[in-house]
C-alpha positions in Angstrom: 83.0 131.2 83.5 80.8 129.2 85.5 83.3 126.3 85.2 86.2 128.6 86.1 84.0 129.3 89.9 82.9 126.1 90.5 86.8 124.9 90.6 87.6 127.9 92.3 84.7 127.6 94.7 85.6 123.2 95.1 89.3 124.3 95.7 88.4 126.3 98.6 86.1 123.8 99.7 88.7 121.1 100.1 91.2 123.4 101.5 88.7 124.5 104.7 87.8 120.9 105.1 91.2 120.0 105.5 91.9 123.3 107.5 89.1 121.5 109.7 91.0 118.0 110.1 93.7 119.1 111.1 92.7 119.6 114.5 91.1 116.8 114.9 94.3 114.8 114.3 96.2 116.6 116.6 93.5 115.6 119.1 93.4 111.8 118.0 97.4 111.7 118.1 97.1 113.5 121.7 95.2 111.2 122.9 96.6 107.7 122.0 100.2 109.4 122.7 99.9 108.9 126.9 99.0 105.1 126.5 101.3 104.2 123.6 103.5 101.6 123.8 106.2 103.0 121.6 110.5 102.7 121.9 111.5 105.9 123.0 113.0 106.7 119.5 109.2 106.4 118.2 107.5 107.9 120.7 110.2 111.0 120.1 109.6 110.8 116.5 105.9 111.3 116.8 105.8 113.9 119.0 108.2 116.0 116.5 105.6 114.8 113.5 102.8 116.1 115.7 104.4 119.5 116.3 105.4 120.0 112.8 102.0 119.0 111.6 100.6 122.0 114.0 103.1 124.4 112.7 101.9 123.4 109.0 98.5 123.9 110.0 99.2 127.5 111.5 101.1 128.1 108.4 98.3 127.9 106.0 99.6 124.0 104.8 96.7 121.9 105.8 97.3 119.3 102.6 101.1 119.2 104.0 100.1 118.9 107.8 97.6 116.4 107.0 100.0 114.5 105.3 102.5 114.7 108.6 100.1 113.9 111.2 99.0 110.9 109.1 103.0 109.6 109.5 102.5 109.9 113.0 99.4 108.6 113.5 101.0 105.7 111.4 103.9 105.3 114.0 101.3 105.2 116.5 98.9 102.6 114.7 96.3 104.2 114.7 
């Protein structure tokens, strides 16, 4: 039983601390975005990855936005 709470209690854990991050991603793409030197295309791409990476988040899909905002922070080296 006590091995039964302590995933339950590790799973929830994980999923606020990503809950958490995901925010501050948003932030960290927001503000390298404005000083970017990206093609159009790229700069495009990563603005769509940011806002589907916030509707993720809203959604309840922090390991899925995480995921998507780490593409875009790729695009935008950082």
């Amino acid at each position: 039983m006590k091995k039964v709470l302590f995933a339950a209690a590790s799973m929830f854990a994980a999923s606020a601390a990503l809950a958490h991050g995901c925010p501050g991603e948003m932030k960290k793409i927001d503000s390298a975005l404005p000083t970017a030197k990206l093609s159009q295309a790229d700069a495009s791409k990563v603005k769509e990855l940011r806002s589907k990476g916030e509707e993720l988040h809203k959604s309840g899909k922090h390991s899925e936005s995480m995921a998507t905002l780490g593409e875009a922070k790729k695009v935008l080296g950082i």
